[in-house]
TORPA-4810 file (N, C-alpha, C, O; in nm, 3 decimals):
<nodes>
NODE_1_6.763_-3.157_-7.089_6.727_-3.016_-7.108_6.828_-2.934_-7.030_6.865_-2.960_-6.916_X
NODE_2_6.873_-2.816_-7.118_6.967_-2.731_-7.031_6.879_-2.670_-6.936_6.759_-2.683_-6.913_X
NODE_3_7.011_-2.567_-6.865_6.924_-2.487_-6.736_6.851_-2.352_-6.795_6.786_-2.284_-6.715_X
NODE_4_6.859_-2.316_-6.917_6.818_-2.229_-6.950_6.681_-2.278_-7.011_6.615_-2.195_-7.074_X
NODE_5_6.635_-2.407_-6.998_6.542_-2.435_-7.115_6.451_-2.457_-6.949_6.330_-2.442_-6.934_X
NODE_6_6.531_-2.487_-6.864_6.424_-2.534_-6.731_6.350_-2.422_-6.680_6.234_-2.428_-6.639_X
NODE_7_6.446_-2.288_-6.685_6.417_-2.177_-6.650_6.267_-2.144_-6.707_6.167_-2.116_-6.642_X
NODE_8_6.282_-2.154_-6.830_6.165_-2.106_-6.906_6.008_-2.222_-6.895_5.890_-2.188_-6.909_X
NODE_9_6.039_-2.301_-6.878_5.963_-2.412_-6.836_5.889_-2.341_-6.680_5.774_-2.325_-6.640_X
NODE_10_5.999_-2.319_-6.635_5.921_-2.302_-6.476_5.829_-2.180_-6.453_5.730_-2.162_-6.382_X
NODE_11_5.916_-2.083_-6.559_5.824_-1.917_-6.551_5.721_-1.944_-6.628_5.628_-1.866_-6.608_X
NODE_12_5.698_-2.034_-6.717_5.553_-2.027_-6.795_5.447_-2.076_-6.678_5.329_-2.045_-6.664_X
NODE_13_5.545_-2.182_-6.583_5.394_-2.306_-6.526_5.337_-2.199_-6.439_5.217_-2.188_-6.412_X
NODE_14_5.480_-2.084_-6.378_5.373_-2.033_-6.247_5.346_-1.914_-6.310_5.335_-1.840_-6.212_X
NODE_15_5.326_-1.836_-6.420_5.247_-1.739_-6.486_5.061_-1.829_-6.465_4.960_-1.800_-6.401_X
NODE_16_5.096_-1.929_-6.550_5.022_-2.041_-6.572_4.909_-2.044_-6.441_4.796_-2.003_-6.466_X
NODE_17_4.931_-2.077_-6.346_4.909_-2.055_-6.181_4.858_-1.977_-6.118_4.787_-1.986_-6.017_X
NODE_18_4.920_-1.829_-6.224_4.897_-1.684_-6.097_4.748_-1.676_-6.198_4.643_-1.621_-6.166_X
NODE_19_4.765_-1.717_-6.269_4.627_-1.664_-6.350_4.528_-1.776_-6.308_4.407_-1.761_-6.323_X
NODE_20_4.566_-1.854_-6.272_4.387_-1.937_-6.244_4.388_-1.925_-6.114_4.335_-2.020_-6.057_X
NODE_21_4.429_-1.843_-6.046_4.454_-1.782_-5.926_4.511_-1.897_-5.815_4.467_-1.909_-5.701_X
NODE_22_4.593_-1.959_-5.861_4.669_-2.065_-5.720_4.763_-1.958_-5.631_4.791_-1.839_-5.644_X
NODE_23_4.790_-2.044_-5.550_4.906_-1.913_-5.531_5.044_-2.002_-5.568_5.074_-2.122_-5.573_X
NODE_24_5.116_-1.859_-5.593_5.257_-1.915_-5.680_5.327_-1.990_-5.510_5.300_-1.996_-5.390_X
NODE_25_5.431_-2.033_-5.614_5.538_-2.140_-5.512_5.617_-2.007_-5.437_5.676_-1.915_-5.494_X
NODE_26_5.595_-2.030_-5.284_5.712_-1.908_-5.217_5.603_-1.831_-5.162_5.625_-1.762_-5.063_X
NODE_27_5.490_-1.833_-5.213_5.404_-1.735_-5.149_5.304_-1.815_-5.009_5.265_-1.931_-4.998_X
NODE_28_5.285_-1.687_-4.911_5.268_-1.746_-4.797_5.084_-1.823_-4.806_5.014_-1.790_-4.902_X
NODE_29_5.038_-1.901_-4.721_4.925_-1.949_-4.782_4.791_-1.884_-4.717_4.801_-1.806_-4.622_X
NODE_30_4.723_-1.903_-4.748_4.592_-1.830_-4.710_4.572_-1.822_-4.553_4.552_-1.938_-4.518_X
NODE_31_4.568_-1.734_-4.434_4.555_-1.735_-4.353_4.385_-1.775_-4.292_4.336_-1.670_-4.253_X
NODE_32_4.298_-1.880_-4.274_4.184_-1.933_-4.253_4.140_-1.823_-4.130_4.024_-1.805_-4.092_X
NODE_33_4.247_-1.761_-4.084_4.166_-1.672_-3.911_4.152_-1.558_-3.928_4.135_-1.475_-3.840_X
NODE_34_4.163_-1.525_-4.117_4.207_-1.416_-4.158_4.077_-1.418_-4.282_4.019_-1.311_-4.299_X
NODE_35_4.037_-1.527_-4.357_3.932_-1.537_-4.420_3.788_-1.516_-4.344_3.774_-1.501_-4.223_X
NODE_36_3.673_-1.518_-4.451_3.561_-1.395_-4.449_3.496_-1.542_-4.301_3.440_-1.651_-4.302_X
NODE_37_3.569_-1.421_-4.176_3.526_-1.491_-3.978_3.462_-1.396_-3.943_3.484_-1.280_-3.975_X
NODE_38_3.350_-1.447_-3.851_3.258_-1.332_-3.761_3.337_-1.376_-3.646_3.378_-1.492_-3.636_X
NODE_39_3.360_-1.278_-3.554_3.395_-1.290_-3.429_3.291_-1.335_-3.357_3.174_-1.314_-3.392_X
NODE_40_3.328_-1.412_-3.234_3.197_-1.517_-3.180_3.147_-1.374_-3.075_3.206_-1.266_-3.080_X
NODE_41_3.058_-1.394_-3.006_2.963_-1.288_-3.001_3.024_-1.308_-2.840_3.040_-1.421_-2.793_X
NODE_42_3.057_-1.168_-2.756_3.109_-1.120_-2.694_3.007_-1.147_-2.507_2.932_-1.068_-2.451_X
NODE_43_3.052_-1.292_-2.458_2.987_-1.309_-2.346_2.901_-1.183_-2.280_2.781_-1.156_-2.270_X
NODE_44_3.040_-1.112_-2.236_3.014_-0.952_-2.156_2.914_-0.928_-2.181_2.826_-0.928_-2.095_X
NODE_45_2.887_-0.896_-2.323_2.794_-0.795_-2.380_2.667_-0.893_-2.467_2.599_-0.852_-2.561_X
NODE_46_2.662_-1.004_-2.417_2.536_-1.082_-2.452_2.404_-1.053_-2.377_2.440_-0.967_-2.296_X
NODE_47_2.298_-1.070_-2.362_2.175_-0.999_-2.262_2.268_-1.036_-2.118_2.322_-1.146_-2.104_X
NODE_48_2.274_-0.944_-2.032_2.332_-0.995_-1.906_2.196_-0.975_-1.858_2.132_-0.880_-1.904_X
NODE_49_2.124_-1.078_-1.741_2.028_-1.046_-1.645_2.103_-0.931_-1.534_2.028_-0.887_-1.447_X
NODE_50_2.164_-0.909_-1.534_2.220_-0.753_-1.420_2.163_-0.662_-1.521_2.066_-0.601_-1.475_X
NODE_51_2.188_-0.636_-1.630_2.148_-0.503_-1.701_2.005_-0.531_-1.738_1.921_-0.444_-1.716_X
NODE_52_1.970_-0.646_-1.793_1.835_-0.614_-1.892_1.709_-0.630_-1.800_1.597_-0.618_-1.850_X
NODE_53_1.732_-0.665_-1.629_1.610_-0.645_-1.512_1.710_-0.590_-1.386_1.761_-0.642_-1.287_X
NODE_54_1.708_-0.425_-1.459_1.767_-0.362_-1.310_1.649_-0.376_-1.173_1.538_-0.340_-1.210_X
NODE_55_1.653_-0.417_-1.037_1.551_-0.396_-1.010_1.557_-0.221_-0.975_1.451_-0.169_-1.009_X
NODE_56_1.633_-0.144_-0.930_1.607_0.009_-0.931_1.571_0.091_-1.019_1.553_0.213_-1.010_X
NODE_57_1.552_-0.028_-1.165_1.450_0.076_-1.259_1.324_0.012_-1.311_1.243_0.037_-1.400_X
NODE_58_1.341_-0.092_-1.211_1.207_-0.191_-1.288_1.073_-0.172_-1.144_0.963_-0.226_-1.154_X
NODE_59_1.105_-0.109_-1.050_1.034_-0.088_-0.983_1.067_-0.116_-0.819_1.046_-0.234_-0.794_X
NODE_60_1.094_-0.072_-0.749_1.158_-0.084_-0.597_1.035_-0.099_-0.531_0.947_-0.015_-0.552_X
NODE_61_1.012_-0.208_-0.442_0.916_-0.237_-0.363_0.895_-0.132_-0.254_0.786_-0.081_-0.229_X
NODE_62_0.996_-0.107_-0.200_1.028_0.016_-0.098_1.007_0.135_-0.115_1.000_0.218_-0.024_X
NODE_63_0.988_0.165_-0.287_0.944_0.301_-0.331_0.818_0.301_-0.399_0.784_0.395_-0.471_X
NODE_64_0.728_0.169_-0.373_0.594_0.175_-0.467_0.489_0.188_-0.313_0.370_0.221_-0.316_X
NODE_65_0.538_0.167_-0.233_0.479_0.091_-0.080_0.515_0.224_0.030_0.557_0.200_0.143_X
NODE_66_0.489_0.380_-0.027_0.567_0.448_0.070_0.425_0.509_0.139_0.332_0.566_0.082_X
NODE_67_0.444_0.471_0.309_0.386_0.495_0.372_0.312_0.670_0.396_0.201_0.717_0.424_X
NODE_68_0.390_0.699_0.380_0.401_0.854_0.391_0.311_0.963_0.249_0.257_1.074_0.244_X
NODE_69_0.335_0.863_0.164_0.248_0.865_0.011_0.117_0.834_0.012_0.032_0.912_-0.032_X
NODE_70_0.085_0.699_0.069_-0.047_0.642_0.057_-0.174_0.629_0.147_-0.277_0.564_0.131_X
NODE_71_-0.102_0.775_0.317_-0.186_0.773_0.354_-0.148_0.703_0.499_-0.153_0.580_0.494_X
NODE_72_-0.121_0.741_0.588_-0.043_0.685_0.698_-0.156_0.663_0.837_-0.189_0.749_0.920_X
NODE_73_-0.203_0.511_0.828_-0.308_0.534_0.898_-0.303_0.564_1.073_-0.405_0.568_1.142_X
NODE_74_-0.169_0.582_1.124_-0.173_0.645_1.247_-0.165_0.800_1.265_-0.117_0.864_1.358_X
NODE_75_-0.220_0.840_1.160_-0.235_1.018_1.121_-0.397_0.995_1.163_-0.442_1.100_1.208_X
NODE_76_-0.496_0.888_1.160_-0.653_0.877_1.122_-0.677_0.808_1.205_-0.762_0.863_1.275_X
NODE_77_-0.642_0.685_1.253_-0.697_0.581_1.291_-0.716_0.568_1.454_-0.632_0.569_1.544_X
NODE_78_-0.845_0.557_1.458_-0.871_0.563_1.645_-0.824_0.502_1.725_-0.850_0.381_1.730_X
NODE_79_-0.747_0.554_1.809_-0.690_0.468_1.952_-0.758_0.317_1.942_-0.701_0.220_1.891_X
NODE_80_-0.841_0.315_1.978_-0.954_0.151_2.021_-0.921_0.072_1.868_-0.929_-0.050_1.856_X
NODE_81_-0.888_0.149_1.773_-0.904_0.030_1.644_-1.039_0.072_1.534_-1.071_0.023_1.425_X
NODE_82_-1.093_0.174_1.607_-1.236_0.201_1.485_-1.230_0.286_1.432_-1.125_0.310_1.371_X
NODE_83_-1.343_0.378_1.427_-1.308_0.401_1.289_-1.278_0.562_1.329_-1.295_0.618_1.437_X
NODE_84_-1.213_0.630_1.163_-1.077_0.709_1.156_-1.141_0.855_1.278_-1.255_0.864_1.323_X
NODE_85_-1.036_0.940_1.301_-1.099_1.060_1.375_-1.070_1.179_1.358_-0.979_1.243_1.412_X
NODE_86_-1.171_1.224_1.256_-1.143_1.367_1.189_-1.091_1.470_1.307_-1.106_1.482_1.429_X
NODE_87_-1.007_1.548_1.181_-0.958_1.711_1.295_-1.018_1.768_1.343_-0.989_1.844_1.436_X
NODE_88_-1.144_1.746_1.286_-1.296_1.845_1.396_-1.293_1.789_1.557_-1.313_1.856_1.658_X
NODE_89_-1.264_1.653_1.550_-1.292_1.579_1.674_-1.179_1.543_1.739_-1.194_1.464_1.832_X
NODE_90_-1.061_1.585_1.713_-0.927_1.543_1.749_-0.894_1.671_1.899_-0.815_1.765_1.898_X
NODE_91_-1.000_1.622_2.030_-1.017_1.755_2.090_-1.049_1.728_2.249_-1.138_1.644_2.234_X
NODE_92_-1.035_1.743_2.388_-1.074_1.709_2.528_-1.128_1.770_2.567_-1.095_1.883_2.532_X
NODE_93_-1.248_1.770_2.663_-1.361_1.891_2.683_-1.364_1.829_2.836_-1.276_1.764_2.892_X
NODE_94_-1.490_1.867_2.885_-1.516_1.843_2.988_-1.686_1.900_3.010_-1.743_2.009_3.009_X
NODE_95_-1.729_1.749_3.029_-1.926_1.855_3.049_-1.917_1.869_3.156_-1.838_1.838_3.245_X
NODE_96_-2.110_1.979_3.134_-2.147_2.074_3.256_-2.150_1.984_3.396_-2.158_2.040_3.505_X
NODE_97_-2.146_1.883_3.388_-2.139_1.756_3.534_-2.015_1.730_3.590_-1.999_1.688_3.705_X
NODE_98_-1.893_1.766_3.479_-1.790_1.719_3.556_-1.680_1.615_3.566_-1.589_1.590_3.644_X
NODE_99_-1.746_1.545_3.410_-1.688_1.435_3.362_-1.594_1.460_3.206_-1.597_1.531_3.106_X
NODE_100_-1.553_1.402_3.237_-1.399_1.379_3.121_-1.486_1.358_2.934_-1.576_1.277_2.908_X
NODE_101_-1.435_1.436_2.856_-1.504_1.406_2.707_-1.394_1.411_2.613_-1.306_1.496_2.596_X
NODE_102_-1.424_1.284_2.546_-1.345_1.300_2.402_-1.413_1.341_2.320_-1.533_1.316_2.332_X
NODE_103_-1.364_1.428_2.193_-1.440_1.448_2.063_-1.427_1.301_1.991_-1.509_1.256_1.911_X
NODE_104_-1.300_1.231_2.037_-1.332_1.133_1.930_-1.372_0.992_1.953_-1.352_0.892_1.885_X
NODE_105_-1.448_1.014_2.089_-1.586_0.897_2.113_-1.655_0.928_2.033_-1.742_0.842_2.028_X
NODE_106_-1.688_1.064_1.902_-1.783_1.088_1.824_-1.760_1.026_1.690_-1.840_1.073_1.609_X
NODE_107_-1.682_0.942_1.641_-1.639_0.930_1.534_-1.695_0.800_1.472_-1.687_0.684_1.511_X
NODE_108_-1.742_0.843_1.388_-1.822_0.746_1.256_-2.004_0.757_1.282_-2.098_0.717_1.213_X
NODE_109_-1.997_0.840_1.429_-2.156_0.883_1.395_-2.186_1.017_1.300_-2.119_1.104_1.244_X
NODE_110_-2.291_0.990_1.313_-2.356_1.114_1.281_-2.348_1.217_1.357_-2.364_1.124_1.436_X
NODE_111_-2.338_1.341_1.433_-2.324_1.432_1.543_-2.397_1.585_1.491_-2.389_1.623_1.374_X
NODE_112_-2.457_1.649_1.584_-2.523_1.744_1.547_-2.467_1.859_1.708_-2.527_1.861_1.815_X
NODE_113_-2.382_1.912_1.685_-2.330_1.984_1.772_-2.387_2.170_1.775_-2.377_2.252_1.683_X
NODE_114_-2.441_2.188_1.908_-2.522_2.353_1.927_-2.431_2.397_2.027_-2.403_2.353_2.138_X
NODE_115_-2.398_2.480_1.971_-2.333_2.635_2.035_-2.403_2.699_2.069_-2.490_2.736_1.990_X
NODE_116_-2.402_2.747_2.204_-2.499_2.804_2.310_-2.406_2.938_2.375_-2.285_2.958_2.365_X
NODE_117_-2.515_3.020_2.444_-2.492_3.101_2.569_-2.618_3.098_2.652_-2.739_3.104_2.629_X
NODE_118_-2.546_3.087_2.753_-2.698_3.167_2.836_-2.790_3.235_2.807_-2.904_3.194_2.788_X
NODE_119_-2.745_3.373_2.800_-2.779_3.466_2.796_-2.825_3.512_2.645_-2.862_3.627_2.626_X
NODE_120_-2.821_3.428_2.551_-2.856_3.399_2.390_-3.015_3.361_2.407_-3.063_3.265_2.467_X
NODE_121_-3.090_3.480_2.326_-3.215_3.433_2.320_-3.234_3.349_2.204_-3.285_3.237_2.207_X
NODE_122_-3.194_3.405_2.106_-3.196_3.269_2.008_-3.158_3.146_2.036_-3.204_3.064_1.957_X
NODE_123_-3.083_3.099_2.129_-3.047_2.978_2.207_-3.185_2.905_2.269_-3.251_2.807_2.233_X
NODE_124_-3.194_2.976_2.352_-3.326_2.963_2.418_-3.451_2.940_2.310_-3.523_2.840_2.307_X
NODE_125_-3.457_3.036_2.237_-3.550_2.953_2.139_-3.554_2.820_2.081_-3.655_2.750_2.068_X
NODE_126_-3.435_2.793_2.048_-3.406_2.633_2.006_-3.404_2.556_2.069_-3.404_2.439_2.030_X
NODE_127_-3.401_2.596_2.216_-3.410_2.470_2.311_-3.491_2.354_2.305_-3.457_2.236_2.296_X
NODE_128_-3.645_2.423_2.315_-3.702_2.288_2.251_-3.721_2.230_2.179_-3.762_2.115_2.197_X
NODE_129_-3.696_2.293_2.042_-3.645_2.193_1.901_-3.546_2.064_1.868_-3.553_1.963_1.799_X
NODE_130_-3.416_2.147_1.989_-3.315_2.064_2.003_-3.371_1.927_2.085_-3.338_1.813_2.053_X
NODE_131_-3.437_1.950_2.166_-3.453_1.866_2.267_-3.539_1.726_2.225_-3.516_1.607_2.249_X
NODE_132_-3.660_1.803_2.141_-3.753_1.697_2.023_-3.708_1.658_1.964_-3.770_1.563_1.917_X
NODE_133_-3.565_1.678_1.902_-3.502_1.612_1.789_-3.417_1.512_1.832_-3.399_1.412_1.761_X
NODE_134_-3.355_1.528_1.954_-3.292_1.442_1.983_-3.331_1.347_2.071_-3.259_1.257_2.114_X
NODE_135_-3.472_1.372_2.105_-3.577_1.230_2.153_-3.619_1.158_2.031_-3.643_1.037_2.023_X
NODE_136_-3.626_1.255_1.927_-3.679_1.148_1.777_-3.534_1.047_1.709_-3.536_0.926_1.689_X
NODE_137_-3.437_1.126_1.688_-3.340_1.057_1.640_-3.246_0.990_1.732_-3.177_1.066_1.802_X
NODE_138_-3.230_0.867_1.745_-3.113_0.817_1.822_-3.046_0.813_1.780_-2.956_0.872_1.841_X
NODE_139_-3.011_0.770_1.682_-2.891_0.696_1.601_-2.821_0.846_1.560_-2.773_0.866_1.448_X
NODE_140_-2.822_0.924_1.644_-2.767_1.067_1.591_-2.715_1.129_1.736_-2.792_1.157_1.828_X
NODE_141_-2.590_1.142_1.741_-2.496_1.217_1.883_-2.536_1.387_1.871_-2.496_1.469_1.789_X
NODE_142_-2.647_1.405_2.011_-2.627_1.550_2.020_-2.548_1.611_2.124_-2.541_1.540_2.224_X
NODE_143_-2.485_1.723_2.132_-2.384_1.804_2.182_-2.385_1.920_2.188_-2.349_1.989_2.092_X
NODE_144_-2.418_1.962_2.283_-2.427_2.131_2.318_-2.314_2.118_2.371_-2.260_2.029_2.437_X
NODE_145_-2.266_2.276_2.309_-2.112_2.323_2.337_-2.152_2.494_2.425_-2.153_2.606_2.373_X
NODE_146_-2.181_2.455_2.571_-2.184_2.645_2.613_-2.052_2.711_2.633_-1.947_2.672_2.685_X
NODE_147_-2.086_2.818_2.580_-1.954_2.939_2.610_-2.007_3.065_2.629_-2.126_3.091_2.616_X
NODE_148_-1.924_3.139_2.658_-1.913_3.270_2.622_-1.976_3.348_2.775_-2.030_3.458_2.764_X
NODE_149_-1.964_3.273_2.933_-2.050_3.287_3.017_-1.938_3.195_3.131_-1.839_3.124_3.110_X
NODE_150_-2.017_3.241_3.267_-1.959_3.155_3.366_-2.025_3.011_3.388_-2.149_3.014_3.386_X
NODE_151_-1.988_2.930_3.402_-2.019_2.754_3.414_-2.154_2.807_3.502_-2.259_2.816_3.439_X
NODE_152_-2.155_2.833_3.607_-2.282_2.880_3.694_-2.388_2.895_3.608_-2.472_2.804_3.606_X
NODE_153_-2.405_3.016_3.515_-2.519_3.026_3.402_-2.550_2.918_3.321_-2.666_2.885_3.297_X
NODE_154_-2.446_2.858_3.275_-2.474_2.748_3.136_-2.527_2.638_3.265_-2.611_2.564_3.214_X
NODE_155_-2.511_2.608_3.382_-2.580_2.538_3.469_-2.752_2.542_3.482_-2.839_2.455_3.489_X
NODE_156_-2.750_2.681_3.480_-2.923_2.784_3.523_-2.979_2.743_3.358_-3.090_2.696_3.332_X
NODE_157_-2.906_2.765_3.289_-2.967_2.743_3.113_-3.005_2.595_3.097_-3.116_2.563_3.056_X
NODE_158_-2.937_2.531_3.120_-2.973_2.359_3.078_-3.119_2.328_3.184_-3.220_2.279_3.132_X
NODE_159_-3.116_2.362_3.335_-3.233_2.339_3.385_-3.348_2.429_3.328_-3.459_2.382_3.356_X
NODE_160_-3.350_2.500_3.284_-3.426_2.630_3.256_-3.527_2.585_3.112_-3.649_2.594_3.111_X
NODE_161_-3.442_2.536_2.998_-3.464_2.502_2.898_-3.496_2.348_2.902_-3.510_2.294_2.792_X
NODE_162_-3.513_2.259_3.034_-3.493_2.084_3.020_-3.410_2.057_2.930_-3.463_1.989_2.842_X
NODE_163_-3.308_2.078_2.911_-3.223_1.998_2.763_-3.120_1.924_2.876_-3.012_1.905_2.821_X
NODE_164_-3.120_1.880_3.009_-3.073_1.807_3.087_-3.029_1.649_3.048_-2.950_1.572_3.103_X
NODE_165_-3.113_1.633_2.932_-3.124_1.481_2.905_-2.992_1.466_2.790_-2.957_1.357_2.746_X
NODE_166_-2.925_1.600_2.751_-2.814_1.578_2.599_-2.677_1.616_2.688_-2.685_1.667_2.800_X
NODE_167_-2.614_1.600_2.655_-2.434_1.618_2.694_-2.444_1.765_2.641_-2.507_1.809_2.546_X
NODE_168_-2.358_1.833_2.736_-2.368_1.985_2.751_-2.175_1.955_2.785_-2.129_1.872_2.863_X
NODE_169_-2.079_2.072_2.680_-1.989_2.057_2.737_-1.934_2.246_2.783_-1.957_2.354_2.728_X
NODE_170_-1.875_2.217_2.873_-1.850_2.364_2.955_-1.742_2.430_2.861_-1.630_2.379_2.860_X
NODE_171_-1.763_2.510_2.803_-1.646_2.550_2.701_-1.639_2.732_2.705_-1.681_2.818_2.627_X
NODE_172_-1.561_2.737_2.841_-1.572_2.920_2.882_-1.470_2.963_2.829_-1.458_3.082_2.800_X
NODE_173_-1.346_2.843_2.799_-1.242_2.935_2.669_-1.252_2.954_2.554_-1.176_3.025_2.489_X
NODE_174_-1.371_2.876_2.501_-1.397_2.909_2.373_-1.299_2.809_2.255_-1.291_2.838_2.136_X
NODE_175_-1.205_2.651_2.338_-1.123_2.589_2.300_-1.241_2.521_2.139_-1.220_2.547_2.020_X
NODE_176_-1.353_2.435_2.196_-1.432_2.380_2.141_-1.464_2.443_2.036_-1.443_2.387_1.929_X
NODE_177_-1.515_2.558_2.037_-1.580_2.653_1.898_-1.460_2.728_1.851_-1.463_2.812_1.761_X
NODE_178_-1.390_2.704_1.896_-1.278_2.744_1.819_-1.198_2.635_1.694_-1.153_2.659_1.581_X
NODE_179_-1.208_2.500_1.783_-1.167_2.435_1.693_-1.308_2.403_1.564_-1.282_2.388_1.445_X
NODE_180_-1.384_2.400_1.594_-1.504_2.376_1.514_-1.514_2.503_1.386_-1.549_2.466_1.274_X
NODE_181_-1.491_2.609_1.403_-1.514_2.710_1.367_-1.584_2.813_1.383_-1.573_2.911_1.309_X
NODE_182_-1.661_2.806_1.473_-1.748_2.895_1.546_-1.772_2.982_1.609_-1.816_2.942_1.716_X
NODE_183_-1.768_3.097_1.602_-1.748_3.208_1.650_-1.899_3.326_1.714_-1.901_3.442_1.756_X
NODE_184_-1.977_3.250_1.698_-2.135_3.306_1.753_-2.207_3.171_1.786_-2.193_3.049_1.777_X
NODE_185_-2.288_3.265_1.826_-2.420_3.182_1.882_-2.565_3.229_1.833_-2.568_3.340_1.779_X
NODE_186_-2.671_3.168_1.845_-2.674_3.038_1.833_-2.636_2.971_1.673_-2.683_3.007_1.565_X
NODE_187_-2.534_2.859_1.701_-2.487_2.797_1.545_-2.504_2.628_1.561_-2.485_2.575_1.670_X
NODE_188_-2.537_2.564_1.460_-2.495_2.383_1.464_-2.401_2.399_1.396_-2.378_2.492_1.320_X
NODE_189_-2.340_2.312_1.418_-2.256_2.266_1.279_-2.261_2.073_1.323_-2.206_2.006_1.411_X
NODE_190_-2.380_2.032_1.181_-2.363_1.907_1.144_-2.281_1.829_1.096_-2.239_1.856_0.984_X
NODE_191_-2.232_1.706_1.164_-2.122_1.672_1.051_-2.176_1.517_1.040_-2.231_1.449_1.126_X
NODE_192_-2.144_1.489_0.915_-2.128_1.328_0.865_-2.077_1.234_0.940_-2.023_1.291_1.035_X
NODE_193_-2.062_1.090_0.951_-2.007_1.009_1.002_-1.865_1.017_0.929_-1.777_0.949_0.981_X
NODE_194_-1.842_1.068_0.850_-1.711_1.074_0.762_-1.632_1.168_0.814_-1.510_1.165_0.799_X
NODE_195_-1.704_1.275_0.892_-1.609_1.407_0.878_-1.631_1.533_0.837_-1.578_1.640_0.866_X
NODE_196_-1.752_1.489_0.736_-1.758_1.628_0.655_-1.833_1.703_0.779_-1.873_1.638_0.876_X
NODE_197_-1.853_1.886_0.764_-1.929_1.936_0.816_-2.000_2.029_0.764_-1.932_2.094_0.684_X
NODE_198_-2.136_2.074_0.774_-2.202_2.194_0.763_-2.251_2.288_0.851_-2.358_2.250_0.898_X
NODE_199_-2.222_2.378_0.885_-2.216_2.510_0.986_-2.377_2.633_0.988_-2.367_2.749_0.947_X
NODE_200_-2.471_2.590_1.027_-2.561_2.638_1.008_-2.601_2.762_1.128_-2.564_2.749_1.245_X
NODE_201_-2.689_2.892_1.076_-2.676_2.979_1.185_-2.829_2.932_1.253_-2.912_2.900_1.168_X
NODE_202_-2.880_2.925_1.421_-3.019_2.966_1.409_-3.081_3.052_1.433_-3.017_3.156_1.413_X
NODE_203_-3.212_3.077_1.481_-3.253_2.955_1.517_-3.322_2.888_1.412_-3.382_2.945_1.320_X
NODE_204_-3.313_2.798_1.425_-3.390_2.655_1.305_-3.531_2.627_1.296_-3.605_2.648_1.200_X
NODE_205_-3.565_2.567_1.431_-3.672_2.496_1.427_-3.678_2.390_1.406_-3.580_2.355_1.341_X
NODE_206_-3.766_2.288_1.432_-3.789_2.181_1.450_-3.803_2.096_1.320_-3.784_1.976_1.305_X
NODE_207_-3.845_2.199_1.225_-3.809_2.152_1.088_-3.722_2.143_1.001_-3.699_2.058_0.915_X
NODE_208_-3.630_2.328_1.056_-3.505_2.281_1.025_-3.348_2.218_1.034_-3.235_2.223_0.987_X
NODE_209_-3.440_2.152_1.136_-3.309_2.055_1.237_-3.331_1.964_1.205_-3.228_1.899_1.186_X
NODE_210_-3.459_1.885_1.175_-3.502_1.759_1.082_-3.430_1.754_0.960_-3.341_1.674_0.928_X
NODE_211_-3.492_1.876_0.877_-3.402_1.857_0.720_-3.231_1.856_0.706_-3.163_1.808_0.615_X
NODE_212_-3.181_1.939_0.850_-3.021_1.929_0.804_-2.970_1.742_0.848_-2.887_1.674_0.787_X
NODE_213_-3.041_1.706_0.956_-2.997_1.584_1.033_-3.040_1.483_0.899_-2.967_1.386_0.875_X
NODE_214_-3.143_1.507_0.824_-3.190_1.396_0.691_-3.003_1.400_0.657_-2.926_1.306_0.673_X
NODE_215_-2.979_1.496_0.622_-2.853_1.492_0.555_-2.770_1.390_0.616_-2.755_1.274_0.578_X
NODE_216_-2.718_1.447_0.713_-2.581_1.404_0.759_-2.598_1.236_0.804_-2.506_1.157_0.825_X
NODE_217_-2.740_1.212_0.811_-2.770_1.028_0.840_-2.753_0.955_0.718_-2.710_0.840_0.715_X
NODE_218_-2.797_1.043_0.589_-2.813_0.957_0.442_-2.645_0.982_0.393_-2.610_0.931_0.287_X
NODE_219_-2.587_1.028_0.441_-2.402_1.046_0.397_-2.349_1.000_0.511_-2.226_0.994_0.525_X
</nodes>
């Protein structure tokens, strides 16, 4: 066969070729890193445990536990270890005898505190109410607070009235009923073993020193 007959031989086979899709002779061949590849999945950016449990957004022990938030029990909690000591009682006195008083030896009783003067006849009227009540109830702290007078008088008043047998504290600055809230006489102010208080004017009576004290024993 001539070269002209080979020629034609060769252009038919790779027509022949391109159509059943081979690839012709000369052409480069299928690149495999180039055919239908997923790229393999990117370490970096696979779940990292650093990102998917931050602990500064999953919850900080140091910021769930904040003292200052939940109540800081050396703001409350009694010297000795018992129990807490409200702002009513957070206070140093001194009774009509001469001896040293905390308000917050009063804390977790019951307390029924009278604001006195001497020279207060309504005081004097309650004397002996006060005095029956606090021979009936023990389990209940009573506390006369005198003011408004020289220590000498609130001396002449406690013998005068027998109420000798309750803690009388000397209060001629008016520190005590001040912190209490008290500003006259004659006043109680009952408070709970908790803290709470109620501020009552008198005089009372013997009945109504019974019904406020029901209270402050059943709370």
């Amino acid at each position: 066969m001539n070269r002209a007959g080979m020629a034609v031989v060769i252009t038919a086979a790779t027509l022949t070729l391109t159509a059943c899709g081979a690839a012709a002779p000369g052409d480069a061949p299928a690149d495999p890193m180039e055919s239908a590849s997923t790229a393999p999945a990117d370490p970096m950016k696979s779940t990292d445990p650093m990102n998917s449990a931050d602990p500064m957004k999953s919850g900080d022990p140091m910021e769930s536990a904040d003292p200052m938030k939940s109540g800081d029990p050396m703001e409350s909690a009694s010297p000795d270890g018992g129990a807490a000591v409200p702002q009513a009682l957070r206070f140093s006195a001194r009774t009509l005898d001469g001896q040293a008083f905390e308000g917050g030896s009063l804390a977790g009783k019951p307390v029924v505190f009278w604001f006195w003067a001497p020279w207060c006849t309504k005081c004097r009227a309650d004397a002996p109410a006060v005095k029956a009540a606090a021979d009936t109830h023990k389990d209940v702290a009573f506390v006369g607070v005198a003011g408004l007078d020289a220590e000498a008088a609130m001396k002449e008043f406690v013998r005068g009235t027998g109420t000798d047998g309750l803690v009388h504290l000397s209060d001629e600055k008016g520190a005590v009923w001040t912190r209490l809230g008290v500003s006259q006489q004659s006043v109680f102010v009952f408070m709970k073993p908790g803290g709470e208080t109620a501020k009552v004017t008198g005089p009372l009576g013997r009945d109504g020193l019974d019904a406020e004290i029901a209270k402050i024993k059943s709370g």
